[in-house]
C-alpha positions in Angstrom: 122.1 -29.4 69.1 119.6 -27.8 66.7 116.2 -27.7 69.3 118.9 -25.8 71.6 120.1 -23.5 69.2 116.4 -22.6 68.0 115.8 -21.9 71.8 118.7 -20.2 72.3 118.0 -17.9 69.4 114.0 -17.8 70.3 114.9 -16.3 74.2 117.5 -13.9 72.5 114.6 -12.7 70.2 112.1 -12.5 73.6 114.3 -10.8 75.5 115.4 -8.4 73.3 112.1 -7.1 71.6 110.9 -4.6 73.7 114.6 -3.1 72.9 113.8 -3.5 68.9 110.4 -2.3 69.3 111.6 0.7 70.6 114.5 1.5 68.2 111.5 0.8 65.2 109.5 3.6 67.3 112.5 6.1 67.1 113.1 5.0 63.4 109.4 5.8 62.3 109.7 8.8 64.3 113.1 10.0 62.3 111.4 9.1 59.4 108.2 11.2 60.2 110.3 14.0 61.0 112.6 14.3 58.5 109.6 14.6 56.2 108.6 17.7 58.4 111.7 19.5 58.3 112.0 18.7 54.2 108.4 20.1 53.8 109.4 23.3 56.0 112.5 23.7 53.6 110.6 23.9 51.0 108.0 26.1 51.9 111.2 28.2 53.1 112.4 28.4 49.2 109.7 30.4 48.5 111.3 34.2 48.1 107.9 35.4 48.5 108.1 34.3 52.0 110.8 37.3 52.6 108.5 39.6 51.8 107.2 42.4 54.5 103.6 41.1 54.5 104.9 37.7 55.1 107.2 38.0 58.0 104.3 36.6 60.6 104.3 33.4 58.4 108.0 33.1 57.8 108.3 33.8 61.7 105.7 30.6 62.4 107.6 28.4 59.6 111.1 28.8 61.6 110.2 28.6 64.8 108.0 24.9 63.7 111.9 24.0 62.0 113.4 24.8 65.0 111.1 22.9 66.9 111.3 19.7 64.3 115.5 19.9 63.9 115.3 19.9 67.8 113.1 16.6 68.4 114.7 15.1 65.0 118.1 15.5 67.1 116.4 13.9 70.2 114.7 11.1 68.3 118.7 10.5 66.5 120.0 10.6 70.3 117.6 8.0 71.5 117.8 5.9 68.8 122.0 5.5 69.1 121.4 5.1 72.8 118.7 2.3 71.7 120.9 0.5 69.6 124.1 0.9 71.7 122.1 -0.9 75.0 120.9 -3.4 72.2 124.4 -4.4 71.0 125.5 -4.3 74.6 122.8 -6.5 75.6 123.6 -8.9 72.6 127.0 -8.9 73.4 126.6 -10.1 76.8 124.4 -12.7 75.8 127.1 -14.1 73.8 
């Protein structure tokens, strides 16, 4: 009946928050990140950047985009792995 399905649906919800909760984390994180790496892209547009008395700058700009792509990659891995356990778990349930 409908009181059962509304429990049913209310324990599902219960038991799998802490699981959405964390794949919202990674998702504001991609988000926040991607942001990064498109501001370091732009800054990396700038030709006068390439210049000699720039190279300590450019240096510091690529090595922060290395360090962003990298964690970007982590927060995607994390976030599949998330949402894979998630559908698992919801698969299971049904």
């Amino acid at each position: 009946n409908r009181k059962q399905q509304r429990q049913s649906a209310a324990e599902l919800r219960k038991q799998t928050q802490p699981l959405r909760n964390k794949i919202k984390k990674y998702e504001k994180l991609m988000d926040s990140l991607s942001e990064d790496k498109q501001q370091l892209e732009q800054q990396l547009s700038d030709n006068d950047l390439y210049s000699d008395e720039n190279k300590q700058k450019l240096k510091k700009i690529l090595d922060k985009q290395t360090d962003v792509v990298k964690a970007l990659t982590d927060a995607e891995e994390q976030w599949l792995m998330s949402n894979d356990e998630l559908e698992s778990l919801l698969d299971d349930m049904n």
